[in-house]
TIKOLLUM-293955 format. One record per residue (C-alpha): y negated, z negated, x; residue in one letter. Coordinates in pm, whole numbers, padded with zeros to 5 digits, always signed. Example, Ala and Ser with C-alpha at 12.3 -4.5 7.8 and 13.67 -1.06 7.14 Angstrom:
2
+00450-00780+01230A
+00106-00714+01367S
***
This chain:
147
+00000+00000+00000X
-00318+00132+00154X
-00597-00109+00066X
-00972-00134+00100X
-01165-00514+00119X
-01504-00527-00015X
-01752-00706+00252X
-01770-01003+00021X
-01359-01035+00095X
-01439-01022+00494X
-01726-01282+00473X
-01503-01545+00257X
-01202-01493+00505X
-01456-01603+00787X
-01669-01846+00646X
-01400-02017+00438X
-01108-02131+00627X
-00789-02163+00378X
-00937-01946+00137X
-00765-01650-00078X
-00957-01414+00108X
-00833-01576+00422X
-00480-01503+00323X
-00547-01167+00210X
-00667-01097+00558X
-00369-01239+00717X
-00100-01028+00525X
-00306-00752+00627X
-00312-00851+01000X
+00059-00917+00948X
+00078-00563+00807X
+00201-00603+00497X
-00054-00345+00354X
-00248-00119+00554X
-00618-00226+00580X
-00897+00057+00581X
-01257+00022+00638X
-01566+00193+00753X
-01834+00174+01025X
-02076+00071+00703X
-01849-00191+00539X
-01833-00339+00904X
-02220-00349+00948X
-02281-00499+00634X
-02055-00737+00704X
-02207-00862+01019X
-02578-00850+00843X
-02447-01090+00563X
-02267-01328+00851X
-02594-01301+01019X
-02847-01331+00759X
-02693-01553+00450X
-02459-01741+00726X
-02633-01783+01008X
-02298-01720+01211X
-02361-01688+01587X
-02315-01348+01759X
-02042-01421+01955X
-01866-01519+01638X
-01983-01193+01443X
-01823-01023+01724X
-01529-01156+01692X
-01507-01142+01320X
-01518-00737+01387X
-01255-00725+01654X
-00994-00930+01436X
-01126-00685+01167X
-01066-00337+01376X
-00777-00460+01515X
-00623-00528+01175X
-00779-00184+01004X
-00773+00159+01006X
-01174+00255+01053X
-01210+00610+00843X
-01561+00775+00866X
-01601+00896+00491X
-01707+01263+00493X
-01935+01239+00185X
-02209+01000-00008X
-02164+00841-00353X
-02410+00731-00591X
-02204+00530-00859X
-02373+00233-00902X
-02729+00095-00818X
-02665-00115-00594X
-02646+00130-00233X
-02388-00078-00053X
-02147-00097-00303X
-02140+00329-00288X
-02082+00247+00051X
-01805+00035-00027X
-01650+00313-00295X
-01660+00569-00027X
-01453+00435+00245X
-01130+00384-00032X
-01208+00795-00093X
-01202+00891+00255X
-00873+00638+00359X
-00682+00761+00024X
-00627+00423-00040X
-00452+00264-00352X
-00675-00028-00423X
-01009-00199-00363X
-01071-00547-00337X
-01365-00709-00430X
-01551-00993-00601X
-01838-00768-00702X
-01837-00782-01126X
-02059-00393-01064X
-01723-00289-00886X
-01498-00468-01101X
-01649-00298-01398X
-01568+00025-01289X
-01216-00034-01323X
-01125+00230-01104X
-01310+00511-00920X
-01136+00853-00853X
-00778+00712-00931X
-00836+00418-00738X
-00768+00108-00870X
-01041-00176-00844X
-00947-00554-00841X
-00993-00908-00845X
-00869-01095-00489X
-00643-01270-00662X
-00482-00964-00882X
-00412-00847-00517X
-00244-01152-00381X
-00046-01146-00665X
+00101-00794-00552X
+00262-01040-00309X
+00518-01267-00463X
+00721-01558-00284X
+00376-01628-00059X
+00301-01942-00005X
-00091-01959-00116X
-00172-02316-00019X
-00469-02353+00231X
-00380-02336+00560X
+00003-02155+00481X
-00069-01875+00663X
-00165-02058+00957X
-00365-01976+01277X
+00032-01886+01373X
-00030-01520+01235X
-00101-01241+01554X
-00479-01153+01605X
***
């Protein structure tokens, strides 16, 4: 399953440690689906860790690294203009371009789409549930899991 995480996903796996986006990150470092993203998703990410986080740089940096090293980075070859809000076209195009099967966001604008070009759009937690038999308790994936 070829899957696309909104920035919002990213941030909460990095800012909050035992959350669902956490462990959503960590199946996908473990590859259990194949994480796609895009040069924009990543800068976005790193402005919102800067600027509503105050995260240091070094730990922005790392944030992308753990990120590119779990992810397949596509370049999507065209714009879209689906919703107001700019970055979330940013975040519909990179799904497009990686012919992925889902997106996963907290975004209600995204949500409400339901789908874009016959890819499905869903909660975090619709997507861990694609997972059955995890354990979901904080901390159950464990700092054990290969960066």
């Amino acid at each position: 399953m070829r899957v696309v995480f909104d920035t919002n996903v990213f941030i909460s796996a990095f800012v909050i440690p035992g959350s669902q986006a956490e462990h959503a990150f960590t199946l996908a470092r473990q590859r259990r689906c194949e994480l796609c993203t895009s040069v924009p998703i990543l800068t976005e990410t790193a402005g919102r860790l800067r600027a509503k986080f105050d995260q240091d740089e070094d730990d922005i940096k790392d944030a992308l690294r753990q990120i590119i090293r779990s992810a397949r980075v596509v370049a999507p070859s065209r714009r879209v203009a689906v919703v107001a809000d700019d970055p979330d076209n940013r975040i519909l195009e990179c799904p497009v371009k990686a012919r992925a099967d889902l997106v996963v966001t907290g975004d209600r604008h995204l949500l409400k789409l339901k789908r874009f070009e016959g890819i499905a759009i869903v909660r975090l937690a619709d997507f861990l549930r694609l997972f059955p038999g995890n354990d979901r308790r904080p901390g159950a994936c464990g700092s054990s899991t290969p960066s």
